[in-house]
C-alpha positions as CSV (number, residue, x, y, z in Angstrom):
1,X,-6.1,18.2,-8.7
2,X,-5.0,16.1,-5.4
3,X,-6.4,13.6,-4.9
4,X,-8.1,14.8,-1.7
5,X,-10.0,17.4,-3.8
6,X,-11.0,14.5,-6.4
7,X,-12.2,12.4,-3.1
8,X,-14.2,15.4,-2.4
9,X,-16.1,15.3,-5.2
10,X,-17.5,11.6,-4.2
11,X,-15.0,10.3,-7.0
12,X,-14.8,6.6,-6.7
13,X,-10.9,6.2,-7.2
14,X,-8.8,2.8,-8.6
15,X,-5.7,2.2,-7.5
16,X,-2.9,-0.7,-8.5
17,X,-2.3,-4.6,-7.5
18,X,0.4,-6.8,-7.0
19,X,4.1,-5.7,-7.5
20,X,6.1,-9.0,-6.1
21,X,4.3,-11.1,-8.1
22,X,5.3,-9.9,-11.2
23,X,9.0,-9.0,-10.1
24,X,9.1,-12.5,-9.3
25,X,7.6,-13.4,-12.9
26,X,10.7,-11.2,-14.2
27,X,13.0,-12.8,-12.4
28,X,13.7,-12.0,-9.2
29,X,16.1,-14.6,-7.7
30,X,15.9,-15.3,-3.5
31,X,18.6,-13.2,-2.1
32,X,17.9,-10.8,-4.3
33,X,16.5,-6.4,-3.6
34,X,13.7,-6.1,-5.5
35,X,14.1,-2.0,-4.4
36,X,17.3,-2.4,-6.6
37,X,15.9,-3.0,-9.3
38,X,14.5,0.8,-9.7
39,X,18.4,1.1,-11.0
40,X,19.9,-2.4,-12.6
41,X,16.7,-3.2,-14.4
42,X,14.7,0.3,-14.6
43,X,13.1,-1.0,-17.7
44,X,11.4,-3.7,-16.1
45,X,9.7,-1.7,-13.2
46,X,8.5,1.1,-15.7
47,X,6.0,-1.9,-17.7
48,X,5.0,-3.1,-14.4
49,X,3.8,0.6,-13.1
50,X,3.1,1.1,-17.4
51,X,1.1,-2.1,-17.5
52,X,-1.4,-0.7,-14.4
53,X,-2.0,2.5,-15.9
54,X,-3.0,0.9,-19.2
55,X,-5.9,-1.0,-16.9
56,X,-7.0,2.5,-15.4
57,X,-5.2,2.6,-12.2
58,X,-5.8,6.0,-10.9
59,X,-3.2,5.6,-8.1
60,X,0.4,3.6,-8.8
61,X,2.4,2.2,-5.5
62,X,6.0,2.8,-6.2
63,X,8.8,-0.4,-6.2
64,X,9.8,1.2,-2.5
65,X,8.5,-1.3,0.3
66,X,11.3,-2.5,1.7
67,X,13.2,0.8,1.2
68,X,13.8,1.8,4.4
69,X,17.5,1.8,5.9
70,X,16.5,-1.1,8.2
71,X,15.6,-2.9,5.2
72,X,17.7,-2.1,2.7
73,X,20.5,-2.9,5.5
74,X,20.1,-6.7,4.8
75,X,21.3,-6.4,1.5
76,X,24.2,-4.0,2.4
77,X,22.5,-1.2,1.2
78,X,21.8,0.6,4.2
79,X,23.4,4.2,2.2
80,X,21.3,4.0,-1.0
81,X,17.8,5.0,0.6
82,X,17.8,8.0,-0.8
83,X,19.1,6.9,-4.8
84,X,17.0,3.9,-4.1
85,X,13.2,5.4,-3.3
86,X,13.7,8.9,-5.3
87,X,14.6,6.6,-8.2
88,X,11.7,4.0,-7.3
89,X,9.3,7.5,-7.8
90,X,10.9,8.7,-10.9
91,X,10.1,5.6,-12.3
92,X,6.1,5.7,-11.4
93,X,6.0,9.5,-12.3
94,X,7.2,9.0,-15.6
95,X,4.1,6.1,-16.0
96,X,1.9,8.3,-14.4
97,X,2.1,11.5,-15.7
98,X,0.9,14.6,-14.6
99,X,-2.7,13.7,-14.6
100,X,-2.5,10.3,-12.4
101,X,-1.2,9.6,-8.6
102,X,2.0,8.3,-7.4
103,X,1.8,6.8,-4.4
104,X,5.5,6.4,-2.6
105,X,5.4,2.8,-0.9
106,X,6.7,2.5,3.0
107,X,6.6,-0.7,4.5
108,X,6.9,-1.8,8.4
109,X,10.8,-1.7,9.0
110,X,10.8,-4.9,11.1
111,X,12.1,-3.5,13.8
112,X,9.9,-3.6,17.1
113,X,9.6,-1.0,19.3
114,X,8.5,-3.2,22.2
115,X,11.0,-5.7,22.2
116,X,13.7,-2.5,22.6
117,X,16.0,-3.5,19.8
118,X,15.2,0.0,17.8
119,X,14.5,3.9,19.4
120,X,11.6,6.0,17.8
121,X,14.1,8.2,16.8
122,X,15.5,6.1,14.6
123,X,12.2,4.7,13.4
124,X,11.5,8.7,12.8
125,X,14.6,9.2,11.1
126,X,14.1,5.5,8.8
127,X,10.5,7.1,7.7
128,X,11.2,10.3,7.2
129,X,14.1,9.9,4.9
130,X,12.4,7.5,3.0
131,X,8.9,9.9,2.5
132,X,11.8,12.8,1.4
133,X,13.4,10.8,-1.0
134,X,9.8,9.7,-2.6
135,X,8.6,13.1,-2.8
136,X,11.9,14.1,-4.2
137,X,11.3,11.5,-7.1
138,X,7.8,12.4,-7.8
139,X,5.4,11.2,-5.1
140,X,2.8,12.8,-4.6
141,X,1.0,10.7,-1.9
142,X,2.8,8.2,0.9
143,X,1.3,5.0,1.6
144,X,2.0,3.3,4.6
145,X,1.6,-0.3,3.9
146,X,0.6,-3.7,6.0
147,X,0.8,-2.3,9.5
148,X,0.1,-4.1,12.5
149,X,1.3,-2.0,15.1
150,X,0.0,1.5,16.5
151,X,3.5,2.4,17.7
152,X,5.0,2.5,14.4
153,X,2.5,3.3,12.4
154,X,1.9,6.4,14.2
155,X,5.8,7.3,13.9
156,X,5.6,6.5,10.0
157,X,2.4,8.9,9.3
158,X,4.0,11.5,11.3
159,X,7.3,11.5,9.7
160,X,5.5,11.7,6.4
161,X,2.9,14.4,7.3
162,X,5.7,16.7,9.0
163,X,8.6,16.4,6.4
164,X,6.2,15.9,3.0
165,X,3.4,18.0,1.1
166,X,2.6,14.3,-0.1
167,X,-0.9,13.0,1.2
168,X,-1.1,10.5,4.0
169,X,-2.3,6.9,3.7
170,X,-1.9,4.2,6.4
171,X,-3.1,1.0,5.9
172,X,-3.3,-1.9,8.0
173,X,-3.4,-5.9,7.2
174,X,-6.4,-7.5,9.7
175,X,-7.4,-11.0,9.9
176,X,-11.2,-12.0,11.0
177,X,-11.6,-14.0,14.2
178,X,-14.9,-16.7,14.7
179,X,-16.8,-13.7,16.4
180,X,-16.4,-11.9,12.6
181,X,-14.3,-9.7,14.3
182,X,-10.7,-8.0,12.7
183,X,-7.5,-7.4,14.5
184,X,-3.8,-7.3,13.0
185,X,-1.4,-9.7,14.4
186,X,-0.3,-6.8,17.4
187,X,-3.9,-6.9,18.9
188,X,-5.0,-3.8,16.4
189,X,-9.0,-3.4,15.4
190,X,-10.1,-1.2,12.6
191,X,-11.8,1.1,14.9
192,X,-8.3,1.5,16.7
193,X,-6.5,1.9,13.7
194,X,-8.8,4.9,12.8
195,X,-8.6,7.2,15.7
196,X,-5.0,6.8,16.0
197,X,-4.1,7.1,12.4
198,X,-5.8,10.5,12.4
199,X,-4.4,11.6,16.0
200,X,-1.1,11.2,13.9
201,X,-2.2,12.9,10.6
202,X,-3.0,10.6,8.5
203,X,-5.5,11.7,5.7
204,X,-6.4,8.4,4.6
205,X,-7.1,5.2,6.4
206,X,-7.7,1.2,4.7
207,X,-6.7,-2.1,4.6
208,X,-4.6,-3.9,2.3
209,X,-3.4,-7.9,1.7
210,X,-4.8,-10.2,4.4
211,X,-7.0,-13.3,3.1
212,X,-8.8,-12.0,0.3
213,X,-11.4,-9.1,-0.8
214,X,-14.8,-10.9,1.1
215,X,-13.5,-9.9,4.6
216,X,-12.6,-6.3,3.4
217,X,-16.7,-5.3,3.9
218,X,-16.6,-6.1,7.1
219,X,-13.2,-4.4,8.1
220,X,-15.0,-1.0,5.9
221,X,-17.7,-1.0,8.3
222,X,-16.0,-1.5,11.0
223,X,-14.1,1.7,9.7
224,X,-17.3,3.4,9.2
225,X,-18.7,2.8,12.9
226,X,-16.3,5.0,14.0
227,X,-15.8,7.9,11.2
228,X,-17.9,8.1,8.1
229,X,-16.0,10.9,6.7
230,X,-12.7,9.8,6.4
231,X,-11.3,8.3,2.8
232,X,-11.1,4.7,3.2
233,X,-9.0,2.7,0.9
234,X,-9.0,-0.8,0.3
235,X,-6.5,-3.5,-1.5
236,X,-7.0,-7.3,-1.2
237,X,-5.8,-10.2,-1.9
238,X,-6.6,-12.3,-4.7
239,X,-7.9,-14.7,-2.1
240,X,-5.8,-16.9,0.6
241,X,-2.4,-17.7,-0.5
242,X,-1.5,-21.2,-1.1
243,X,1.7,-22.7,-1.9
244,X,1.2,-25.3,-4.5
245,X,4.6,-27.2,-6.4
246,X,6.8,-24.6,-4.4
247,X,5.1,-22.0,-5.5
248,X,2.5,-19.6,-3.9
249,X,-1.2,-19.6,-6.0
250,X,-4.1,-17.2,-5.9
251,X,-7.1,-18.5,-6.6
252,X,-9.4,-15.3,-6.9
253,X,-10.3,-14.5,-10.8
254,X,-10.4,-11.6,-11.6
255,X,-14.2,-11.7,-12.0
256,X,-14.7,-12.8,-8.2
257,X,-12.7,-10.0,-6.9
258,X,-14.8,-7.8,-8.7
259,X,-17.5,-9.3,-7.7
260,X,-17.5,-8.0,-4.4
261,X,-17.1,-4.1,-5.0
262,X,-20.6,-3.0,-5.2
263,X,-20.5,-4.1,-1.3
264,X,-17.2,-2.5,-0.7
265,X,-18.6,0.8,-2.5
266,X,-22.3,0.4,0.0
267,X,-19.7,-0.4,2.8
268,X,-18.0,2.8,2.6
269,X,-15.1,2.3,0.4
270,X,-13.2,5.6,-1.9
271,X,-10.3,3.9,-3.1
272,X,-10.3,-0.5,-4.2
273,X,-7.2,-1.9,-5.9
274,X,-5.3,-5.3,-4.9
275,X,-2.3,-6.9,-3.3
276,X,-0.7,-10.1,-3.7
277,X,-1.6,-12.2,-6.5
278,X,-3.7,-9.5,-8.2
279,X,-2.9,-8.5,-12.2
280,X,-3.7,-5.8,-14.1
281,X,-6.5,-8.1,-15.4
282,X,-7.9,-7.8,-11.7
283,X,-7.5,-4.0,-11.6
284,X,-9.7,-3.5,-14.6
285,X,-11.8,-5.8,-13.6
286,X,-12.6,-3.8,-10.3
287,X,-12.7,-0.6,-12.7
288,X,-15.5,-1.8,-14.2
289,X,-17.4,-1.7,-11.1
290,X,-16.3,2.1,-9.9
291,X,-18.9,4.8,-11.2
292,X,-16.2,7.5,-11.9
């Protein structure tokens, strides 16, 4: 079953939280790929996707943010995208199984559009090969991760939706202004995000990382104002970063993200999981909360 049918049903889905974190807790050293680790240290990336299936994630995000050729460019390996994200997949398939989603992870290419240093061609060409190579590992959904532009988002949902089966989710990062209204840092609203995302195919729209879970509501019903029938996903923050004896702290329990998904789930949210500084702890925390 896809997980568009299981949406269909009114299934409450739960997806998966941080993956730097615990890369970082692994040891990750500055300078270093984490996408590379998908081949030099498969073992490690299989407990981290094993360890959120164990908490009930419903939907894993493969080790593939930074896999695009623009990306992986910085590290010299600009012709590994495809061994790279296929690989990244294989790896979340094999935690998966048959039964749960893997969702192939895209992030911005930071490249800008606007400032004429990169063609949409080649931002095409950058997102479609990477969807390819995720579907050719196992993916069977791509999600488009911390957006803040139209331009490109647009580009990455339709590379996916014309050279993938996979399902389609976009998902913007927005911060709340003193009027308690959201925008990402290019100007984008939620209501914005939604009637261009599905101009461009997407099948799913959310929100994901940003300054912690408590704003999310609002972002939701901003969401909903505009379409009440699209799936809405949502992953947060374990609360604002802070960087504390050189390193960065969230302060959100596990307990307090949870905490808030009744209103999420009033709001209008399908899909809750987390972003930075959330734990599997956090995950099935939030499951708890999900009448599935």
């Amino acid at each position: 079953m896809t997980i568009l049918e299981k949406l269909s049903q009114n299934r409450l889905l739960l997806s998966d939280g941080a993956l730097g974190t615990f890369i970082q807790a692994k040891g990750l050293i500055a300078g270093e790929c984490p996408e590379l680790w998908n081949i030099t240290r498969r073992r490690d990336i299989l407990d981290i996707a094993e360890s959120y299936i164990q908490a009930g994630s419903d939907i894993i995000s493969t080790n593939s943010f930074g896999g695009s050729v623009f990306k992986l460019a910085q590290y010299g390996l600009e012709n590994r995208v495809h061994e790279i994200n296929a690989a990244a997949a294989a790896i979340y398939r094999e935690a998966a199984g048959s039964d749960k989603h893997v969702a192939g992870s895209v992030g911005p290419t930071g490249k800008m559009l606007l400032m004429g240093d990169v063609t949409e061609s080649e931002l095409y060409d950058a997102f479609r090969d990477q969807a390819v190579a995720l579907e050719k590992g196992g993916a069977d959904i791509i999600i488009i991760e911390t957006m803040s532009a139209v331009d490109e988002a647009s580009l990455a949902v339709r590379a996916a939706r014309e050279n993938t089966k996979c399902t389609v989710i976009i998902t913007m990062t927005f911060s709340g202004d003193q009027n308690g209204e959201f925008h990402t840092m290019m100007g984008v609203t939620p209501e914005e995000m939604v009637i261009s995302m599905k101009e461009a195919g997407a099948h799913i729209v959310g929100s994901n990382c940003g300054n912690g879970i408590e704003d999310m509501t609002g972002i939701v019903k901003a969401i909903r104002a505009v379409d009440n029938k699209i799936p809405v996903i949502i992953q947060a923050n374990a609360g604002i970063p802070e960087f504390i004896d050189g390193k960065t702290v969230f302060r959100e329990s596990p307990e307090m993200m949870a905490s808030f998904v009744p209103e999420l789930i009033k709001a209008g949210a399908n899909i809750i999981g987390g972003c930075c500084g959330t734990t599997p702890d956090h995950i099935r925390e939030i499951g708890k909360k999900l009448i599935r």
